[in-house]
N, C-alpha and C positions, 0 to 999 in steps of 0.2 A: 068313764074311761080310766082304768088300771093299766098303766106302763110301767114298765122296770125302766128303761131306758126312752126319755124325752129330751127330742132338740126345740130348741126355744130360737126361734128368730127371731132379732127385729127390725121393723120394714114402715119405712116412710117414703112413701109416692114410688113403690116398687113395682106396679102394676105388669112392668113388662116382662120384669124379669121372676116371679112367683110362679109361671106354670112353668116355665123348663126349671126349676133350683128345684120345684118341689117333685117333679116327676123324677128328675134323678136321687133326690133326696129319699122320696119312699119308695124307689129301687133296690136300692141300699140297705134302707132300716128292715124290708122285708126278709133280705137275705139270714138276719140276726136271728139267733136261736130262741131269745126272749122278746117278747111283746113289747112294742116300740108306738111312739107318737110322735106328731109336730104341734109345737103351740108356736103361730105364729101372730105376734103382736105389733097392730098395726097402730101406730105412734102416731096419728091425726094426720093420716093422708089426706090431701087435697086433691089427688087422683082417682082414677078408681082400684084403687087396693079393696076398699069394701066389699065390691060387688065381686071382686074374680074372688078373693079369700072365700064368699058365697058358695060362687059356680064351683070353688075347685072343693069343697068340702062334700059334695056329692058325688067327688069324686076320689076322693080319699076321705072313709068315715071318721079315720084315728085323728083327722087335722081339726085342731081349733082354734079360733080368732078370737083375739082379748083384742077389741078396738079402745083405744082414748078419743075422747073428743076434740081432745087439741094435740098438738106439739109437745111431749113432756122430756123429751131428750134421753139417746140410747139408755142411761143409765138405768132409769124410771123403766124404761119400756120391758128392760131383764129382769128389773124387781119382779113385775108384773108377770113376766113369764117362770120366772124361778119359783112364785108364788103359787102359781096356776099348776107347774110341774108338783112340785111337793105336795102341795094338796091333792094329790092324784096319785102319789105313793110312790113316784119318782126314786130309784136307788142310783141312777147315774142322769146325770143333765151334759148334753151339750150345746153350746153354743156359736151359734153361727151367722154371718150376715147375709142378707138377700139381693145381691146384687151380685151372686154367681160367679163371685172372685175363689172360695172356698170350696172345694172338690168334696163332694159328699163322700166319695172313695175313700178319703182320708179318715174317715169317722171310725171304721172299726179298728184301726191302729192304735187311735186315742184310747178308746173302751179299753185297749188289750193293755197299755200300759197302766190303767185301772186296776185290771184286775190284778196285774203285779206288783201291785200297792202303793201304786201312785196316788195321790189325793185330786190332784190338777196336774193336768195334762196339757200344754198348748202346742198348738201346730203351729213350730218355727218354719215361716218361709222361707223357703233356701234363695229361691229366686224373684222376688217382688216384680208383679208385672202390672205395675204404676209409671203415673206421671214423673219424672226426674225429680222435682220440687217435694213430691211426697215420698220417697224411698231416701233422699238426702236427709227429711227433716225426722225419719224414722227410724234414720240410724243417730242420728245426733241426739234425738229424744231417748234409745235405748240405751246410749253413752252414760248420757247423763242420770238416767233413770238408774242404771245398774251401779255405778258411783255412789250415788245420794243415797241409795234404800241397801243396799250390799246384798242383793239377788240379781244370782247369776243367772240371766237369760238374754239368750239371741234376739227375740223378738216377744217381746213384754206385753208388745199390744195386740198381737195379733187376736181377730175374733172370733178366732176357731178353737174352743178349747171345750176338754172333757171335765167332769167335776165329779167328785161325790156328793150327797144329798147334803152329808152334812157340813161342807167347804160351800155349794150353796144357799143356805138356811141361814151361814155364818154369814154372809156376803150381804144378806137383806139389810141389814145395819148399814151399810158404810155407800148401798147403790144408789146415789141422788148425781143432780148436779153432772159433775163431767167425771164421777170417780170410779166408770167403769174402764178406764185406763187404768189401772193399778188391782186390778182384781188379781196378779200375783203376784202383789207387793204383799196387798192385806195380807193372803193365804199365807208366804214366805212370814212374816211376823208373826202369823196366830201360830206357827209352828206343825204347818201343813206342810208335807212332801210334794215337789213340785218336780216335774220332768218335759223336758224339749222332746216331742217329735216332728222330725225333717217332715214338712207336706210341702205337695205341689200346688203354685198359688196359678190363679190365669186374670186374664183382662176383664175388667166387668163387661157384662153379657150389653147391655141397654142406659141409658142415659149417663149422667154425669155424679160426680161422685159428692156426697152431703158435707164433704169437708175440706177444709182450707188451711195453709201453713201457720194461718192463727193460733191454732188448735195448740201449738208447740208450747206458747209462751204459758196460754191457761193452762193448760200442764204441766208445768213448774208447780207455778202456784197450787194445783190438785197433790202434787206429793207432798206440798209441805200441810196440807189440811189431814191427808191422810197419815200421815205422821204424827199428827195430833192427834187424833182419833182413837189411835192402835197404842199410842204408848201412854195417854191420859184420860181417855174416856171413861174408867173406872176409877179415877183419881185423879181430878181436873188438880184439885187443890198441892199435889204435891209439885204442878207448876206455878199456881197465881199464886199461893201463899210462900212459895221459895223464893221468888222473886220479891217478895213483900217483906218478909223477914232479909232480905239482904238489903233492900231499901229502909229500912226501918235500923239495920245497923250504920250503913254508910249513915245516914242521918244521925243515930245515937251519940257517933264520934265525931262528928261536926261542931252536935250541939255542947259536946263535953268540952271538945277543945277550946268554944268561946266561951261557956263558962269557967274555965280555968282564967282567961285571959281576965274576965272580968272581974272575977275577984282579984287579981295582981293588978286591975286598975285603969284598964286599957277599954276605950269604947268600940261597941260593936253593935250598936243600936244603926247605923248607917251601911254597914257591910252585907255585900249580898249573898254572902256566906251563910249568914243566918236566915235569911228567906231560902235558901237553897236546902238549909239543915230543915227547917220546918216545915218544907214542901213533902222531901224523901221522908221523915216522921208519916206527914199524915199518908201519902200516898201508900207506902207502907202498911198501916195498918189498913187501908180500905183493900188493897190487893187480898191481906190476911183472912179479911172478913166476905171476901166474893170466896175465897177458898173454900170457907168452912160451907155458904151459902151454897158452891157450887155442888161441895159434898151431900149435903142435904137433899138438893134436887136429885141426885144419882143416888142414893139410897133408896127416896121417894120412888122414883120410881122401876129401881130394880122389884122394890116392894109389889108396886102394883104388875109388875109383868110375871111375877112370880107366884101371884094369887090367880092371875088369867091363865098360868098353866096349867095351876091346881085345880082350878074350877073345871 
């Protein structure tokens, strides 16, 4: 299967709502001038998502199922599908969720902003047609998200967005965990072009929604991981060793100050100054020495990803 343009879905215990998202989905993709697919990734349903993604496959050839055997969460689930797109020769990916809140309609507007040399494209929902608790906690999260990261977007999270191959190839690095909220933080920092298009959002079609005001606070904590990620993952060390070299100075002048004292005669064999001076010393040098160690490991193995290229 050769597509120019593939949407990746992912779907846990969606059973109900796959044959109407995907019937109007490949409505839509057929309209497009260029050859279109769905990968849709089912994240260890407990339902039957297995069997209809089956049935529905005979009924749409271009559709393909990446099952997991368990639970590995959205993030994992778009690696998986982003994986599956690219390997297939993917020039554009979009992404979308299976619970028929996201209007396939919307999809060629993305593409078009694509082509006008957008990188990522997301579809800002004008109108959120959610529970009260989740449109509160989604504006409070993009507050704060667009504050912290300084990307300017209406809705940061939304999971309708368009991409280029190589905004998602970039993306394979950073998709674990819960850090597919911030998938246009990362892009905004790697110095990809990012544009809002207005889309119409609706009610999900069937069941109940996988996520809870929890989600808010782990999401803090996801920006400040991905923060780390994007501004020292190719140079851990110019954090753990800055911070070690300034431990190792506070200490220096601790340790100076009581050896001045001590030679004009004064004791300081009881003061906790000097356990404090020879703490920040050693701590110090070990921060210095994870620096260099960490270096090591990211040379290591930039090396080896760079011989897997070549091969």
């Amino acid at each position: 299967m050769t597509a120019r343009t593939v949407v990746v879905i992912p779907a846990f215990n969606e059973a109900e709502n796959l044959p109407e998202v995907l019937a109007e989905l490949v409505g839509v993709l057929n309209d497009l001038p260029e050859p279109s697919a769905v990968i849709v990734v089912n994240d260890g349903s407990t339902d039957a998502t297995r069997a209809v993604l089956e049935s529905l496959h005979e009924v749409y050839p271009t559709l393909l199922a990446v099952n997991h055997p368990g639970r590995s969460g959205k993030a994992l689930a778009l690696r998986s599908g982003f994986t599956a797109a690219l390997d297939r020769g993917a020039e554009r990916i979009v992404m979308m969720d299976a619970d028929g809140q996201d209007v396939p309609a919307e999809i060629p507007r993305l593409l078009d902003a694509l082509d006008q040399g957008a990188d990522l494209a997301t579809g800002a929902r004008t109108a959120r047609k959610d529970r009260p608790i989740k449109r509160w906690t989604s504006v409070l999260y993009n507050s704060v998200t667009a504050r912290v990261s300084g990307v300017d977007g209406r809705d940061l999270n939304s999971g309708l967005k368009a991409m280029s191959a190589e905004v998602a190839a970039m993306l394979l690095s950073t998709l674990y965990g819960e850090l597919h909220r911030y998938i246009s933080v990362v892009a905004h920092w790697r110095g990809y072009r990012l544009v809002d298009v207005p889309v119409v959002h609706r009610p999900r079609l069937h069941g109940t929604s996988k996520y809870g005001p929890a989600r808010f606070w782990r999401g803090l904590l996801d920006l400040v991981t991905i923060r780390f990620l994007v501004a020292y993952r190719h140079r851990p060390s110019h954090l753990v060793s800055t911070l070690g070299v300034l431990a190792l100075l506070a200490g220096g002048v601790i340790l100076t100050v009581l050896t001045i004292e001590w030679f004009l005669g004064a004791s300081i064999g009881d003061r906790p100054l000097l356990l404090a001076g020879v703490l920040l010393v050693l701590t110090g040098l070990q921060l210095v020495l994870f620096g260099l160690i960490a270096e090591l490991i990211v040379a290591v193995g930039e090396r080896i990803v760079h011989e897997r290229r070549r091969d």
